[in-house]
Backbone as CSV, one residue per row, in Angstrom:
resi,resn,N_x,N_y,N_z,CA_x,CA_y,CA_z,C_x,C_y,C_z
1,UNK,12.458,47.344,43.090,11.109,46.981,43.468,11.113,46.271,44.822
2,UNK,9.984,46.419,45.406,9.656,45.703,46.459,9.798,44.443,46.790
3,UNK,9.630,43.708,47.735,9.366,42.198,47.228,7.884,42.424,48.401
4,UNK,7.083,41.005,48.177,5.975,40.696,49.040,6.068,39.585,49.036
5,UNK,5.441,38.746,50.370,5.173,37.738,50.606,3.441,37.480,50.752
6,UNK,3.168,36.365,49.330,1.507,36.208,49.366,1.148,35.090,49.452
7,UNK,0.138,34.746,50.787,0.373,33.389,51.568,-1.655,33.022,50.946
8,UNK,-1.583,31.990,50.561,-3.081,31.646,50.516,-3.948,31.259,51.601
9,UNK,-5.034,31.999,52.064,-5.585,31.746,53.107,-7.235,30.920,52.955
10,UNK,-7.669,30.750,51.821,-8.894,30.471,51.748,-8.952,29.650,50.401
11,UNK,-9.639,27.953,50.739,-9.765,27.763,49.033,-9.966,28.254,48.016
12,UNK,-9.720,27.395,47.135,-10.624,27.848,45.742,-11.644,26.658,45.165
13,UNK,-11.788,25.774,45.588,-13.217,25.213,45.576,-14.223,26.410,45.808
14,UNK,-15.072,25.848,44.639,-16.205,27.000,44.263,-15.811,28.498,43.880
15,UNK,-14.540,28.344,43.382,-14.317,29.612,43.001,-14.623,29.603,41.171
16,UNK,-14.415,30.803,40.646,-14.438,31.119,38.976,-12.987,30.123,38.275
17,UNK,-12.943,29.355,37.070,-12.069,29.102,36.470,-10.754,30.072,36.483
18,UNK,-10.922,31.373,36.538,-9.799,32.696,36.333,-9.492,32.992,37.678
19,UNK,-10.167,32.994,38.806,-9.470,32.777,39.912,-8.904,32.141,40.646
20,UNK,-9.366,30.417,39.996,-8.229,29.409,40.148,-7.009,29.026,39.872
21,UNK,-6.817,29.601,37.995,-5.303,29.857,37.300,-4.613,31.380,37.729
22,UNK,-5.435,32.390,38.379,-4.568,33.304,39.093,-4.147,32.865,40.196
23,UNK,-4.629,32.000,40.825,-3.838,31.628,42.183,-3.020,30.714,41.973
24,UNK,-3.007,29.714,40.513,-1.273,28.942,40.370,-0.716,29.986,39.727
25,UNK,-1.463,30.981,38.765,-0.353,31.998,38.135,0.784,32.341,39.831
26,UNK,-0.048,32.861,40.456,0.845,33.175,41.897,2.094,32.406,41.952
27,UNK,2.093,31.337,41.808,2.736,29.948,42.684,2.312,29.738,43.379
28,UNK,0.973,29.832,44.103,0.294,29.507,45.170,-0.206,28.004,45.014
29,UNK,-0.066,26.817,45.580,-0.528,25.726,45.510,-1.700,25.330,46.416
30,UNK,-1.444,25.463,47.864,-2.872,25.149,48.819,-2.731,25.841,49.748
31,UNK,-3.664,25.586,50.491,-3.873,26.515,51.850,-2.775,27.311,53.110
32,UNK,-2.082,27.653,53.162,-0.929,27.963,53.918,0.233,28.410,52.964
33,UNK,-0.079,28.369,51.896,1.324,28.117,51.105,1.636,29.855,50.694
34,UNK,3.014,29.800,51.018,3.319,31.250,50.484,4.455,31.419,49.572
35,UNK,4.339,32.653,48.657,5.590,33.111,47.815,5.741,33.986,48.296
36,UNK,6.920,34.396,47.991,7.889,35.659,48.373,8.207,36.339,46.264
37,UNK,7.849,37.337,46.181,7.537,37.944,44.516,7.703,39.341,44.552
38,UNK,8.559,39.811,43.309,8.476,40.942,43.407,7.205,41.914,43.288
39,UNK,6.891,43.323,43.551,6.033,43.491,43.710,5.576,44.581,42.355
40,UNK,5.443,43.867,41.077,5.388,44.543,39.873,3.704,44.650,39.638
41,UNK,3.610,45.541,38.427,2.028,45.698,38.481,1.594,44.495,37.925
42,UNK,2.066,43.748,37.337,1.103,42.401,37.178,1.283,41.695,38.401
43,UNK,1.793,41.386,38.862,1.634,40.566,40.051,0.372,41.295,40.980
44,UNK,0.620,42.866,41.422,-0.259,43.491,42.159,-1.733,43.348,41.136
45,UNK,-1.443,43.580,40.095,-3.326,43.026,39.675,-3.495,41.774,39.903
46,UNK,-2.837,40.852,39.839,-3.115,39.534,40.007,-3.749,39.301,41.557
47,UNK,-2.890,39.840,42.524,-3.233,39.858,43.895,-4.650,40.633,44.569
48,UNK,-5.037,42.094,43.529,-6.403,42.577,43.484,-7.519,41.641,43.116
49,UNK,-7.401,41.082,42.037,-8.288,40.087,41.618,-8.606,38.833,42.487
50,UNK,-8.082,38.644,43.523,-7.875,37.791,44.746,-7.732,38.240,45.818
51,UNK,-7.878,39.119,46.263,-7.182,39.599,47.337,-7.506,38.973,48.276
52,UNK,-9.384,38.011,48.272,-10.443,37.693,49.314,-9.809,36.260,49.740
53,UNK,-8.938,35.861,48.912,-8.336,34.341,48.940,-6.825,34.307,49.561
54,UNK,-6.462,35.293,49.625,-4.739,35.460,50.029,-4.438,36.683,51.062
55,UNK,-3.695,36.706,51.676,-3.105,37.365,52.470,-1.894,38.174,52.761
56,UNK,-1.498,39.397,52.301,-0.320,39.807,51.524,0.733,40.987,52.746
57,UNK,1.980,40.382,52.896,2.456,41.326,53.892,4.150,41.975,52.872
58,UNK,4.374,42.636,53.517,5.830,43.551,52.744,6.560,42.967,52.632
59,UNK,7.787,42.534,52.296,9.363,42.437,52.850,9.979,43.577,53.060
């Protein structure tokens, strides 16, 4: 599998309860912060369901 790196670009103040625990599901903590994850289909739904909040490039 792939790996990706998914960096958070936009709060989550004022976001839905489920798009706040998908973005610690991530490991994403605050603004700038990035993981490096493989790129399995739960992770990639996780990252669809957000996509408007994060910023996602290859390895």
């Amino acid at each position: 599998m792939a790996k990706i790196k998914i960096t958070q670009i936009k709060s989550v103040i004022d976001r839905s309860e489920r798009q706040k625990k998908t973005i610690e599901a991530l490991g994403l903590k605050r603004i700038n912060h990035s993981v490096e994850v493989e790129a399995t289909a739960s992770i990639i739904g996780m990252v669809r369901k957000v996509n408007h909040l994060v910023a996602i490039e290859t390895i």
